[in-house]
C-alpha positions in Angstrom: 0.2 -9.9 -13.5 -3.1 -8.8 -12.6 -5.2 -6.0 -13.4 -2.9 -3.1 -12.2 -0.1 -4.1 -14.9 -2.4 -5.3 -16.9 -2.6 -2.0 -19.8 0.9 -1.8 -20.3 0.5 1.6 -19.9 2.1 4.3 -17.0 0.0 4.1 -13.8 -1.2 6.5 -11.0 -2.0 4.9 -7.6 -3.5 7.4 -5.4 -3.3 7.4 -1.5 -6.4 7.8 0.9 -4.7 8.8 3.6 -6.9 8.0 6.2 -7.7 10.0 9.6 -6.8 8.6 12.7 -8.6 5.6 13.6 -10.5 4.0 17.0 -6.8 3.2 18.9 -5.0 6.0 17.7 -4.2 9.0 19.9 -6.0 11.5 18.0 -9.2 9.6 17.0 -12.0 12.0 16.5 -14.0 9.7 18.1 -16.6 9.8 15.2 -15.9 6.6 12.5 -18.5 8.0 10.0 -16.6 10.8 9.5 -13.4 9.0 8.7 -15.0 7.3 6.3 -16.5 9.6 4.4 -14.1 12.0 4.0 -12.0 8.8 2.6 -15.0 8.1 0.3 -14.6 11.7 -0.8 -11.0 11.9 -1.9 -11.4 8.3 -3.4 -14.4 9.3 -5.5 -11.9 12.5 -6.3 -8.9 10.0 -7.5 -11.4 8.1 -10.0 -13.1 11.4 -11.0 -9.5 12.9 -12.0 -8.7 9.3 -13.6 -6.3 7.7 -11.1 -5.8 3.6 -11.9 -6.2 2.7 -8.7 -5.8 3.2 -4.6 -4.0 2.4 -1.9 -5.7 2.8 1.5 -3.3 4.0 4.2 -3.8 3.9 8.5 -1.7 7.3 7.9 -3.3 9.6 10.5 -2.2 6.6 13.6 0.8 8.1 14.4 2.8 6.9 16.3 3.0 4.0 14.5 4.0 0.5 15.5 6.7 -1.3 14.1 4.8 -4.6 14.7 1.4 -6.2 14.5 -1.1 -3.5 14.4 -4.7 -3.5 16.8 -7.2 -5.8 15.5 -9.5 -2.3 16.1 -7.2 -0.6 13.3 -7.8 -3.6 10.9 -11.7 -3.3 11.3 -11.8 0.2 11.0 -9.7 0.0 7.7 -12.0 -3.1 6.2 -14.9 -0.8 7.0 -13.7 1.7 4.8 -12.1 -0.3 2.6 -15.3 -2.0 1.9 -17.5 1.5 1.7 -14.3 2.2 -1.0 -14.9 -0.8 -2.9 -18.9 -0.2 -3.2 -18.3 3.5 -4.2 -15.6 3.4 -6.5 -14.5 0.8 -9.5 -10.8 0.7 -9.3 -8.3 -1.8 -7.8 -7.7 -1.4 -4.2 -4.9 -1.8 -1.9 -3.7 -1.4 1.7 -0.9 -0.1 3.6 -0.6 -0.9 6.9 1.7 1.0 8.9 4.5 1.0 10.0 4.6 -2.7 8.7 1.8 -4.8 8.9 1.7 -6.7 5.6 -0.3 -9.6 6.9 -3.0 -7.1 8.0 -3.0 -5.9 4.5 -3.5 -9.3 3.5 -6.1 -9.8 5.6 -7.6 -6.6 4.4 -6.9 -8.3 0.9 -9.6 -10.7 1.6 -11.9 -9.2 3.1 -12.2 -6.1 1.1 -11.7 -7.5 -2.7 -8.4 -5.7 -2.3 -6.1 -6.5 -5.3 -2.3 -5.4 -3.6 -0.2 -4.4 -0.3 2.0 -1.8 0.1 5.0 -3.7 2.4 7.4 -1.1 4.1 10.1 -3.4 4.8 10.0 -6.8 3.1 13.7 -8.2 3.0 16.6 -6.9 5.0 16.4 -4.7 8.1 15.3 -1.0 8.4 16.5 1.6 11.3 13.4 4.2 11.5 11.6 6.4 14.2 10.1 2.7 15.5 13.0 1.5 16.0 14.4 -1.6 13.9 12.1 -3.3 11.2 13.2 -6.4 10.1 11.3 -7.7 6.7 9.3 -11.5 6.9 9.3 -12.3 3.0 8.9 -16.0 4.5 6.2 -15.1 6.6 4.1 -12.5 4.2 4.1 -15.2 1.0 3.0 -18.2 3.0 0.5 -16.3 4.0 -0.5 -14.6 1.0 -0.5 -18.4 -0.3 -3.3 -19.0 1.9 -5.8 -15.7 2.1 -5.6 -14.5 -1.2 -3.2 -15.9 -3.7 -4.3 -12.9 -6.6 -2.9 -9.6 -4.3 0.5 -8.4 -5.1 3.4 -7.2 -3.4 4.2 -3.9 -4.2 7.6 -3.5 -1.8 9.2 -0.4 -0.6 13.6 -1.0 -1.5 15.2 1.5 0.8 12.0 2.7 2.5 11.1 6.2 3.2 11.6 7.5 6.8 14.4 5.4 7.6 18.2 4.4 6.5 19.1 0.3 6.3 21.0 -1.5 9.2 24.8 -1.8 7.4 25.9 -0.8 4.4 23.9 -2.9 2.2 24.0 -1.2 -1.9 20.6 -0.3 -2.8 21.1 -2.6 -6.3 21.9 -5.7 -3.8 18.8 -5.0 -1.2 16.6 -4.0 -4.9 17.5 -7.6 -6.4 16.8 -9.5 -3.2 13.6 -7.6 -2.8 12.2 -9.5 -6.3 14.7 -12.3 -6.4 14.7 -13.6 -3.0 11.6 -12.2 -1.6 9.6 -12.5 -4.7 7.7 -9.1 -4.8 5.6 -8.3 -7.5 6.8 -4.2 -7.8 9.3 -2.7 -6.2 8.8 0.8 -5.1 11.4 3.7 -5.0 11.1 6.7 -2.6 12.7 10.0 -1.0 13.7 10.5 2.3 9.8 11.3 3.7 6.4 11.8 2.8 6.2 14.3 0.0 10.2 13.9 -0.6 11.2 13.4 -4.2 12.9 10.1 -5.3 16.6 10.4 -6.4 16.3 10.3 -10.1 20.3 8.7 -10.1 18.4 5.6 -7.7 15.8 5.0 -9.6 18.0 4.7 -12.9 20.4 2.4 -10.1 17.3 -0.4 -9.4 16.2 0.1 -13.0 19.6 -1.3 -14.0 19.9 -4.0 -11.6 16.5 -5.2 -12.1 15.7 -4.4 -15.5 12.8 -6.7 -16.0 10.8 -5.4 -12.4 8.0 -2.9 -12.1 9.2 -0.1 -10.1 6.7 2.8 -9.0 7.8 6.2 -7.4 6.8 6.4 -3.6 7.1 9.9 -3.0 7.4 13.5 -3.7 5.7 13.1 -6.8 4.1 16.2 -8.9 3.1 17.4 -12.1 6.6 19.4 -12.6 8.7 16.6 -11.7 7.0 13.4 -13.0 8.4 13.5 -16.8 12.0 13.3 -15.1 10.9 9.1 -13.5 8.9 8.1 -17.1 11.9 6.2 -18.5 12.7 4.0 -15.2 9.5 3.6 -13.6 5.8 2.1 -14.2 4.4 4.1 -12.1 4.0 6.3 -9.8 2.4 6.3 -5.9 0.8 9.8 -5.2 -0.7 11.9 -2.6 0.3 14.9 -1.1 0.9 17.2 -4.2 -3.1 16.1 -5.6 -4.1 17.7 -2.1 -5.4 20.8 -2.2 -2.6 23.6 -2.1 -0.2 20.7 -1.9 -1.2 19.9 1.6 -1.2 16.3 3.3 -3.6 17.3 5.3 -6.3 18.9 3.0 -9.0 16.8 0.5 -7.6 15.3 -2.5 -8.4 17.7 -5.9 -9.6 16.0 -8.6 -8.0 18.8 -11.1 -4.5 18.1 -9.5 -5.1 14.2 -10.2 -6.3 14.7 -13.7 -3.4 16.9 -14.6 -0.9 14.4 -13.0 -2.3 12.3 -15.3 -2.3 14.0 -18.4 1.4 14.9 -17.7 1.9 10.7 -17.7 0.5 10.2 -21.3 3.0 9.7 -24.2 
């Protein structure tokens, strides 16, 4: 795999959680200021020694659960690219609700080296209504825009419950078997929700050869409890200040999230 498996070693991908965006209902109306406030807590995920980022349309509620705005995409590339030129770590996107050729897209354009991809197999009921994954689709066109990103895909995503009854080992194994991801990524119920420690151990077992990151609910107290299942681990509300979505990222949080990783 490329560079974020690369060490071997447990990783931390951060989340700039960006403000709302031109399109979105509560765009600030001021782009610059977007941006740097996501300069800011990306600069404070590399100063606190996060591996690498994942950049996130995360203030555009309500999401879609189809193609996003062409206005979202080139408001994300713009600070995906002022990202890139600021701060040396591998870069990602996630396109909400479930854009994964956007992140692709974004991929190209902004040296990006992974997507984040809600649904990628099966179908999804969430507050969009039904999301039905396009492995086909998102591969072929990985194929052709940027071969080196990965696919880092959510099994069971957060914010939403399967259509039917499908086990969470059976949806895990088509997720890397039949929809070739790269990671698989294991969540709670919401943002900031801890993962089921009993799942995780579930898709460790039933794909024992996958990398699997945490998706949520994440913190310093409760991060020793994933370490024997999971790679990694995808983080953002508990490094914001006072544990707060909404507040900057804290550099001190991040660097003791990452201590707490080390063997």
């Amino acid at each position: 795999m490329p560079r974020l498996f690369s060490s071997g070693k447990k990783i931390v991908i951060g989340v700039v959680h960006l403000a709302p965006l031109p399109g979105a209902p509560r765009f600030a109306g001021d782009i610059e200021q977007v941006i740097q406030r996501a300069l800011s807590d990306a600069r404070a995920y590399a100063q606190g020694g996060a591996d690498a980022l994942c950049i996130e349309n995360f203030g555009d509620i309500p999401f879609t659960r189809g193609r996003v705005g062409p206005e979202t995409v080139a408001a994300m590339s713009a600070a995906g690219r002022a990202i890139r030129a600021a701060v040396r770590l591998p870069t990602g996107f996630n396109v909400l609700r479930n854009d994964p050729l956007a992140g692709l897209a974004l991929c190209a354009a902004c040296r990006g080296g992974f997507v984040r991809v809600n649904v990628h197999c099966g179908a999804m009921i969430t507050d969009q209504g039904i999301i039905e994954g396009n492995a086909f689709e998102t591969l072929r066109y990985r194929r052709r825009i940027c071969p080196e990103a990965l696919i880092l895909a959510d099994v069971h995503v957060k914010h939403a419950v399967p259509v039917g009854d499908m086990p969470l080992e059976i949806a895990a194994r088509d997720t890397v078997e039949r929809g070739l991801a790269d990671a698989l990524i294991v969540s709670g119920t919401g943002t900031g929700a801890s993962a089921d420690v009993t799942e995780v151990k579930r898709v460790r077992q039933a794909c024992p050869k996958a990398k699997i990151l945490i998706g949520s609910g994440i913190t310093v107290e409760n991060v020793w409890r994933y370490l024997d299942d999971a790679d990694g681990v995808i983080v953002g509300t508990s490094v914001k200040r006072g544990g707060k979505v909404e507040n900057p990222v804290d550099p001190r949080r991040v660097a003791q999230l990452v201590r707490r990783m080390k063997p």
